[in-house]
N, C-alpha and C positions, 0 to 999 in steps of 0.2 A: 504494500500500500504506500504509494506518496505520504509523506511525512508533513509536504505543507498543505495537503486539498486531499480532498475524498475524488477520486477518479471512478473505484471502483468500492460496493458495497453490499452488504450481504440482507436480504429478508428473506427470512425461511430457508427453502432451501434455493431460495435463485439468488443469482448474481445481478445484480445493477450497474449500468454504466454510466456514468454521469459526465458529458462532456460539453456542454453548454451552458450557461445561465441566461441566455438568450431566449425569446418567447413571444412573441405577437400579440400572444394573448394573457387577459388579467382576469382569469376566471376567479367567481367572487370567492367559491369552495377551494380555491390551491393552499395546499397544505403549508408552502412556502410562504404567503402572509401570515402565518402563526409561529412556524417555525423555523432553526435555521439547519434541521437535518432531517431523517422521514424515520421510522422505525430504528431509532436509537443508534443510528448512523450518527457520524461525524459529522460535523460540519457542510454542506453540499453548496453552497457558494464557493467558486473558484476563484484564488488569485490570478489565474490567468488564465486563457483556453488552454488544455494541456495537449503539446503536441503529439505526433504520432508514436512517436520515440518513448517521451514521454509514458503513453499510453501503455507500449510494447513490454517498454523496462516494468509496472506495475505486474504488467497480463503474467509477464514471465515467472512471478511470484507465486501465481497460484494454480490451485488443481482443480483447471475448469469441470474434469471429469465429474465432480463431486455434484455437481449442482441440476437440477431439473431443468431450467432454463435461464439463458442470458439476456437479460431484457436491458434495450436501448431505452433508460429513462432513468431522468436527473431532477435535477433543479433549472430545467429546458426545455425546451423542443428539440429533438433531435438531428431533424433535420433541419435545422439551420446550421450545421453542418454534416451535411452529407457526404462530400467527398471520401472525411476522415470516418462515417460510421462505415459507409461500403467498405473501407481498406481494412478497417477495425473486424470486421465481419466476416471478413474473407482468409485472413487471418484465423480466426478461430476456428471456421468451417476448415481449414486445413491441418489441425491440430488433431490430433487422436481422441478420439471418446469424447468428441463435442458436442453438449447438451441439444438440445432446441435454442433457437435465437428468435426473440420477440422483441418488436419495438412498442412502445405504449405515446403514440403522436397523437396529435390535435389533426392531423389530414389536410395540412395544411402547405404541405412542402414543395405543390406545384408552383403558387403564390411567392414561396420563401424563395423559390431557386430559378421562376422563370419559367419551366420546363414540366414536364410529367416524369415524374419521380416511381411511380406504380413498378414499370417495369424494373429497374434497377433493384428496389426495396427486396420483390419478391423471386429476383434470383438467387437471393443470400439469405435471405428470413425464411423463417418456417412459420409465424404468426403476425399478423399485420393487428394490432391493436391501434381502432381510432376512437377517440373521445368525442361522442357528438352528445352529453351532456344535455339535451332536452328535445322535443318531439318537435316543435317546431319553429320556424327562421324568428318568428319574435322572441319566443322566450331563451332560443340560440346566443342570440344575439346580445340581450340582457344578461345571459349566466356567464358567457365565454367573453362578451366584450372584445372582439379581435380587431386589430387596425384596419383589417379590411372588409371592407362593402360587403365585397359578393363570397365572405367565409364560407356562408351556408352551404351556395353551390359549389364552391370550390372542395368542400370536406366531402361530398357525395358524391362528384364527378370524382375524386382523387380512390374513394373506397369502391366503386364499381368498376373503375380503372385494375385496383386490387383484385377483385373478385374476378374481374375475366383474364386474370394473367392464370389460374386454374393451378398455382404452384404454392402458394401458402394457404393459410387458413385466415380466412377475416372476421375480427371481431369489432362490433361497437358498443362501444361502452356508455353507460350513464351511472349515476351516484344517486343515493336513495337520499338526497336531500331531497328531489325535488319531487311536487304532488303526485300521486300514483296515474293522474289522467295525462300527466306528463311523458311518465313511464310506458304507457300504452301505446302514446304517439308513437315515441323513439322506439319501440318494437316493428311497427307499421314500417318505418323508414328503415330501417335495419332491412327487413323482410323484402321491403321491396327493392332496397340494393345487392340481396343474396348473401348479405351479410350475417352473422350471429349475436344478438341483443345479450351483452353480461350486464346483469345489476351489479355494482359497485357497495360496500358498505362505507360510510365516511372515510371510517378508522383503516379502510382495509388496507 
């Protein structure tokens, strides 16, 4: 483990990568306005982006073998940088007795980079987890608060993009903070992007 920043971190039995503090969005529920680590983790604010090198020298420390899965999520969005989680990722997948690789994003990363991000994600992930956080583009909108306009459709066109790549498994996610008729939406939408609807618990 880096001695000045939390790179990498452990809940249960998965591994966490934490490589951004970067994020578009200010969702009201982020564990990050309350705290400065998630599950009795260190610290997850970074003194600085940590490089690939960086990254490598931590990776080299541990026995990924150990772990159920490696999930791309910090105190960020992931893919605002993407270049480094692809090489991050490819890396691992190359390593002997490599768990599953999951990223937990906001679906956001077309937006972030310019480009459709779908293909690339799921040549290297085995789980695409996207945050769409309520049932529909108003209360979206109000929960996630994201810098851009067109988030809603960007998060939907980005996870259908996922699901016809037919190589990962796609999840959308919501948190039981909000109404249960919220809940039902955000099923509906899931369903009709071919997606799989997780409830979230706050604490989870």
């Amino acid at each position: 483990m880096s001695k000045a920043m939390t790179i990498f971190y452990e809940v249960g039995d998965n591994l966490y990568v934490n490589l951004t503090n970067r994020c578009p969005c200010n969702c009201t529920f982020c564990i990050r306005n309350n705290a400065d680590g998630a599950y009795g983790s260190d610290s997850l604010w970074l003194e600085h982006e940590p490089t690939i090198e960086e990254i490598f020298a931590d990776m080299n420390n541990l026995d990924i073998a150990k772990y159920n899965e490696i999930v791309f999520c910090g105190y960020g969005e992931p893919t605002c940088r993407l270049d480094t989680l692809l090489k991050v990722a490819h890396e691992l997948k190359a390593r002997p007795h490599c768990p599953l690789l999951r990223i937990n994003t906001n679906g956001l990363g077309d937006l972030i980079n310019g480009c459709s991000v779908a293909r690339d994600l799921c040549d290297v992930l085995d789980i695409i987890s996207v945050s769409l956080n309520a049932g529909t583009k108003d209360e979206y909108m109000k929960v996630t608060r994201p810098k851009f306009e067109n988030a809603w459709e960007a998060m939907q066109k980005f996870t259908a993009d996922c699901v016809q790549q037919k190589s990962a498994k796609v999840i959308m996610s919501v948190v039981d903070v909000i109404p249960p008729e919220q809940i039902a939406e955000s099923r509906k939408v899931a369903e009709s992007l071919g997606a799989e609807l997780r409830v979230r618990t706050y604490d989870e």
